[in-house]
N, C-alpha and C positions, 0 to 999 in steps of 0.2 A: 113698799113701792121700790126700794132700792134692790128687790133682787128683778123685777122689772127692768129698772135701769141693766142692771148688771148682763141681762139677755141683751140687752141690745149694746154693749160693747161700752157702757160707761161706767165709769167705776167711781160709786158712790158712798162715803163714810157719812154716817149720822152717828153722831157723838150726845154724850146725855148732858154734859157742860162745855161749856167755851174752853176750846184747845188752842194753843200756838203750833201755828202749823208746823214751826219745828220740830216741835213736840213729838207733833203727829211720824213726822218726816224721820224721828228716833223710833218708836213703836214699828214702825215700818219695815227700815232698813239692820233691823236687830235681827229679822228673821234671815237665816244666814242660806234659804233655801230662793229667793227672790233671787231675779233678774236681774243686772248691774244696770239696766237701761234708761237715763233721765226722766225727770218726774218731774211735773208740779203741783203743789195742792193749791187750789184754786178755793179761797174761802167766801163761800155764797152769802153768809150772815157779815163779811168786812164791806160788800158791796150793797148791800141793803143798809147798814150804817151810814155810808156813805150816800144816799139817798136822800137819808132823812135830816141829814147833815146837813147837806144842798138847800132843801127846800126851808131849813129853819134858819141858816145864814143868808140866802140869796131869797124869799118869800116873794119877788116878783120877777124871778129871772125862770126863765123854763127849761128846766137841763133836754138837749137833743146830743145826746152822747154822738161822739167820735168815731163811726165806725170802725176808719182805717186805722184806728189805735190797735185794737184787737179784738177778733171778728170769733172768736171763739164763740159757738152756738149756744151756750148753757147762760154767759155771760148777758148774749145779744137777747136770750128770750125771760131772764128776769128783770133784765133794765123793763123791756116793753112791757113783762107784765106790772115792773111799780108805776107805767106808767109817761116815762120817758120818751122823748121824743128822739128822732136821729138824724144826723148830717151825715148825708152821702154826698161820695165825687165820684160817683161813674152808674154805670147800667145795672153791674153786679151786686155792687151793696146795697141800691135800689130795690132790685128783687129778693135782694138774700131779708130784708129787712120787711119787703111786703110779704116774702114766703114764711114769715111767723102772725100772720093774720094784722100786723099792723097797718090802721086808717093810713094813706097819702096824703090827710093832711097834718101828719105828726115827722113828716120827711121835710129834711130841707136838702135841695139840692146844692151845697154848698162847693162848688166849682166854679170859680168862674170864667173858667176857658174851657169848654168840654166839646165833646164830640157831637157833630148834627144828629146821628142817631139817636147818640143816647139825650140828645134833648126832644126826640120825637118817642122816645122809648116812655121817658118820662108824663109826656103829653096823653099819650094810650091810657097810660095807667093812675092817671088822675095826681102826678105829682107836679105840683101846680109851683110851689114858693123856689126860686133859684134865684143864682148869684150873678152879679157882671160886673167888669171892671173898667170896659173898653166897647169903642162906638161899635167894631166889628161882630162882639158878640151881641149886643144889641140888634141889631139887623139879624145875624143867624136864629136869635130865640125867635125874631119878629118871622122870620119864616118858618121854625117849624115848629115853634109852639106860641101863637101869636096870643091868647089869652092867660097865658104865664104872669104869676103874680113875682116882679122882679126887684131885687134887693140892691143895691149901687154899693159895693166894698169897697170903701175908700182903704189908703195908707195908714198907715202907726208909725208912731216910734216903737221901733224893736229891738234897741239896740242893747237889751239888759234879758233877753230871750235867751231862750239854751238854742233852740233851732228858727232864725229867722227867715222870714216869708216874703217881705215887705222889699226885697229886689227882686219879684217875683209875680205880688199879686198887688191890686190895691191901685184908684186912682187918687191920684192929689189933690188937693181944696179946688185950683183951677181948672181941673180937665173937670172934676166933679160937678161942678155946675155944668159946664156943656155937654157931661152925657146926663142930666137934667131934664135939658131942654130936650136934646134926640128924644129922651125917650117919650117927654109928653109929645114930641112931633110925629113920631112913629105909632102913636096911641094906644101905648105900651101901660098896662097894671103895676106903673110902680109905686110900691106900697113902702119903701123904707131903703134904709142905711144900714149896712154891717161891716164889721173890721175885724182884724186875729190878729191880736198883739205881738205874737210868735209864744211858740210852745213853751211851756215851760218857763215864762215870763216870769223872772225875778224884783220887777218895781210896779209897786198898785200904780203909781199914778198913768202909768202907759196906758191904764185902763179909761180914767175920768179925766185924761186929754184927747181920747179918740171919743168919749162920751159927749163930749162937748163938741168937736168937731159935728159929729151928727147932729147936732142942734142948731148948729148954723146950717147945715145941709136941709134941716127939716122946716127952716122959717124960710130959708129962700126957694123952694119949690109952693109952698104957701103963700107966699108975698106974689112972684114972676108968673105963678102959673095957678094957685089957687087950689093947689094941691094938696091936699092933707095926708101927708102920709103916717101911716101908726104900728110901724115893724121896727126891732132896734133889733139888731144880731151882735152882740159880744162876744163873740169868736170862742175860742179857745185860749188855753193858754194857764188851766189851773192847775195847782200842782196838787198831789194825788200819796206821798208817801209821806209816813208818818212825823220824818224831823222837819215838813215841812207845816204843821199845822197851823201855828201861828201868822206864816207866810200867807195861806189860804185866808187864815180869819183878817187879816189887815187888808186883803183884797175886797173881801166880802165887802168891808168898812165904807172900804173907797167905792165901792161899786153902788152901793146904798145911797152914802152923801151924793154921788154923784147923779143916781137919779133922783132923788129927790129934788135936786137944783133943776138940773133940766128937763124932766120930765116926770113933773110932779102927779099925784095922782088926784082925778077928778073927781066933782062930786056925782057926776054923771060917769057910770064905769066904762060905757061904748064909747066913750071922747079918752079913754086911756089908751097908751102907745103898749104896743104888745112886745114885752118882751124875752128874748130867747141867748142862751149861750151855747156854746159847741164843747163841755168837757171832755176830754177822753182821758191821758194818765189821770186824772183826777179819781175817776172811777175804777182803773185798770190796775193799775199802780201799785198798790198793795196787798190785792187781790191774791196774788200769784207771787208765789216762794217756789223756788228751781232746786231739784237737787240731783246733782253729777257723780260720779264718779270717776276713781283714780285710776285711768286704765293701765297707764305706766310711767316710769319713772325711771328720770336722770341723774346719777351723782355726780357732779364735779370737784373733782378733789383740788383742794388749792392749798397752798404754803401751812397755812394757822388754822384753818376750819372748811368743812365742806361748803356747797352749795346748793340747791337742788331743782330742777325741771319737772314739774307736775304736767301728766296729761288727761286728760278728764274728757268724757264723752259727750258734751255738749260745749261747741265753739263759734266762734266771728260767721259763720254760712248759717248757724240755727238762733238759738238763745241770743247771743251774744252779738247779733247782729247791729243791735242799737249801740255799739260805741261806734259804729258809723251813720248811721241813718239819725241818732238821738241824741248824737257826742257823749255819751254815759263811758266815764271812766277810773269811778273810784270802787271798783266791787269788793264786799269785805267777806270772804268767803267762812261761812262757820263751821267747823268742825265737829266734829262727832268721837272726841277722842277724852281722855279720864285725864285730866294735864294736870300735874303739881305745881305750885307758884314759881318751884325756879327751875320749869322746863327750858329746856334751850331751845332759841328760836335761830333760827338758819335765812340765809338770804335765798330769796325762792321766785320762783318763774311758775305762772300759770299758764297753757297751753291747750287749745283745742285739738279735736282727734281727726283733724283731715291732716290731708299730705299739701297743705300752703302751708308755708313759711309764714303766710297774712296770720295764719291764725292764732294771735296771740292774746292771749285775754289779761294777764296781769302781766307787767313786764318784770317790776321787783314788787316781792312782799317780803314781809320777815312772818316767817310762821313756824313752828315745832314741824317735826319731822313727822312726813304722814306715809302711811306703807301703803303699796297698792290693791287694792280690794274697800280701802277707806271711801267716807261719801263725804260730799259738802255740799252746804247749802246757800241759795243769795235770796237775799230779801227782795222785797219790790220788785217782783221781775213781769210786771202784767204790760208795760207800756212797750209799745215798737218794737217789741221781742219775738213772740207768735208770729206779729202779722208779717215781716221781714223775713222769715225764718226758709231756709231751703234744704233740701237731702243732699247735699255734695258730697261725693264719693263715696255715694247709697249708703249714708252713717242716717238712722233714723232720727226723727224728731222727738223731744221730749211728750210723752205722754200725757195725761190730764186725769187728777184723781179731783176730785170734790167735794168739799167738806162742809157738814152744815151741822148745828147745835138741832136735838128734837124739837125744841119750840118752835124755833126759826123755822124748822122743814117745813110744819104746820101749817104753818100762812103761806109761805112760798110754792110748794107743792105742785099746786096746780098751772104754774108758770112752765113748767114742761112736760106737761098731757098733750098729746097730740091728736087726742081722740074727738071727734067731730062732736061725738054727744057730751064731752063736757065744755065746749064751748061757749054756752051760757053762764056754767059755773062761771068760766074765766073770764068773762064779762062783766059779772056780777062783782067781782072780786075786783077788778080794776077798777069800776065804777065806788067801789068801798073806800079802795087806796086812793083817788082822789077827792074822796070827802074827807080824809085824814088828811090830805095836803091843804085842803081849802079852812079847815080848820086850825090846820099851824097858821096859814097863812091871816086868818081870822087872828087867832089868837098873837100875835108878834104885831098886826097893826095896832091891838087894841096896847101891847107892851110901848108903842111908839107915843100914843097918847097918853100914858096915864103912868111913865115912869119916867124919873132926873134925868136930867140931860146927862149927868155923870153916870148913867146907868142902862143904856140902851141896845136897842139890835147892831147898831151902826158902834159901839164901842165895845162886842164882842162878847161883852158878859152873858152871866144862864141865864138864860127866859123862863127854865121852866116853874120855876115858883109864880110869875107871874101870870104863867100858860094857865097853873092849876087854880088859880083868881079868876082867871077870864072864865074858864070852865064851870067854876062855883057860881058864877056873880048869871050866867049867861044858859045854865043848864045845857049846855053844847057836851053831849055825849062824846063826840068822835075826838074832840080834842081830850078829851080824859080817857078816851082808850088808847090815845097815841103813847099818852104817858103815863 
């Protein structure tokens, strides 16, 4: 299937064990007959990890990946075949995400100041769940998509965020109660409360202080107006690259205790509040390793030792766009060189290959001396990179190689058929992978019942001893083929 891909202009590596894409990204650039032109290996089995990652630490939260993180098509069409749901803000990510055959109501329209169009665009095309923050946009949904099921994105504390949102979007406790009332006066579907803590949010608690805020939100539409509403949106805001792990699991923790306090779950499952988060680097993040090249180079001779100005072919207008748009500013670039422990390291300048002055990518490093024709490569480059990225001064954009172990292809496979007649397969297939998720998710409630309190989902430990318990005790196939 990969010389398939390959006719149509994708360039796909199926490997028979788990590689590190630098690895990969050595094996590559050794061949001395390639192109100097930036790459990324975008790896399809770190992103299905991540998946199942989600759904065994968060088991009642509903990942709707990030669109505008990065829109990459290989990326957008196996999130939707594990399963995943998406948050769009505009017309185009609406269609680009219904043009991979996903349902409208696995979309959230998660803008909440957007265009009349594209809220009638939405309306056509049966995507029903959207955002508001303000009395005005409540009147614009109420005219042009007046059966819109609609969400009230209050405020957060953001203030421990890498990019904050919240002098931006988000109404406060007070205004929130009166677009409340508008909206039951307007006789408006509103069905819940959502917030985004800001990107890249460094304190859990930002999380289960907006958690609770929706809970006062959700008893006083209940109490004033009799309203029950059963939607929670937890935004965004999880982090996505690997020294951040622990980071993620003490989210998870707090996200857990915190529904569980305030929105516990029923013994009746239709009286449970449904709910959903917006990840994007989370999933993007680690995905994607970049490697550049040294197009030229600077020497600056000084008194005691040189100095040196590296130019590399991907800068601040492509790749690199996220130390503005993401604030990302510590990149450690790896080399590709045979070094001895007492190579000398030189004071060094990284530089993009336009004619701005802006475009500077590392201002000092200390690195060994590298000659030009060398390559380097940056980890974690899947977040606010692509999607930001432009041709300025017709220098192209990095490329897209894709890597997946044979097993992994196996199952995944069918996530980029585009052929009408295997569209049942791919149906059947999705319908699989949500009986493997309903099965974690089976299995991690039954770990909430029947393991110590010192040992739980919510205090981060493995489940899966306990997963393959629930499995034994319970004859549940799909959770024993998960693991």
């Amino acid at each position: 299937m990969n010389k398939d891909f390959n006719k149509l202009g994708i360039d796909l590596r199926i490997v028979e064990n788990p590689i590190d894409p630098v690895d990969l990204i050595k094996q590559i650039t050794v061949n001395k007959n390639i192109d100097h032109d930036p790459f990324y290996i975008i790896d399809l089995e770190d992103i299905c990890n991540k998946h199942i990652n989600w759904i065994t630490a968060l088991p009642r939260v509903e990942p709707h990946y990030a669109t505008k993180c990065n829109g990459d098509p290989m990326l957008l069409k196996l999130l939707a075949y594990l399963g995943a749901g998406f948050d769009c803000a505009s017309k185009n990510e609406i269609q680009t995400i219904l043009d991979l055959g996903v349902s409208p109501d696995r979309i959230i329209f998660a803008n909440p100041c957007k265009q009349a169009s594209y809220i009638r665009y939405a309306q056509k095309n049966g995507v029903d769940t959207m955002t508001f923050d303000n009395a005005n946009e409540l009147h614009k949904i109420k005219e042009n998509h007046p059966n819109a099921k609609i969400v009230l994105r209050i405020i957060t504390n953001d203030a421990n965020a890498i990019c904050k949102f919240s002098m931006k979007f988000g109404a406060d406790m007070k205004t929130s109660y009166k677009l409340i009332d508008l909206a039951v006066q307007l006789d408006l579907d509103l069905i819940g409360i959502s917030f985004h803590v800001g990107s890249g949010q460094m304190s859990p608690a930002s999380f289960s202080e907006s958690i609770e805020n929706a809970r006062v939100l959700f008893d006083y539409a209940q109490s004033k107006h009799g309203l029950k509403m059963k939607f929670l949106d937890l935004g965004g805001g999880y982090p996505g690259s690997p020294d951040t792990t622990e980071l993620f699991r003490s989210i998870a923790q707090e996200i857990n205790n915190s529904l569980n306090r305030h929105f516990p779950l029923q013994d009746n499952a239709d009286d449970n509040v449904r709910v959903i988060a917006e990840p994007g680097r989370y999933y993007a993040a680690s995905a994607f390793t970049l490697c550049a090249n040294v197009i030229a180079k600077r020497t600056i001779e000084e008194e005691k030792t040189n100095s040196y100005m590296y130019y590399i072919n991907d800068g601040v207008y492509a790749s690199f766009n996220c130390m503005f748009y993401d604030h990302c500013d510590n990149f450690q670039p790896i080399l590709f060189k045979d070094l001895k422990e007492d190579t000398p390291c030189f004071s060094s300048s990284v530089w993009g290959p336009t004619c701005d002055g802006l475009d500077l990518i590392i201002k000092q490093i200390n690195l060994p001396e590298i000659d030009m024709g060398d390559f380097m490569a940056f980890r974690n480059m899947g977040a606010y990179t692509l999607a930001g990225a432009c041709p300025f001064n017709g220098i192209p954009l990095a490329k897209c190689i894709y890597m997946s172990t044979e097993s992994t292809w196996k199952t995944i496979k069918n996530a980029f058929i585009s052929d009408d007649a295997k569209a049942v397969e791919i149906e059947q297939q999705q319908a699989k992978t949500n009986q493997l998720i309903a099965a974690i998710q089976r299995a991690i409630y039954y770990t909430m019942d029947n393991r110590s309190d010192n040992c739980s989902v919510e205090s981060g430990c493995d489940v899966s001893d306990t997963i393959e318990e629930y499995a034994a005790l319970n004859n549940d196939e799909n959770c024993v083929t998960i693991y």
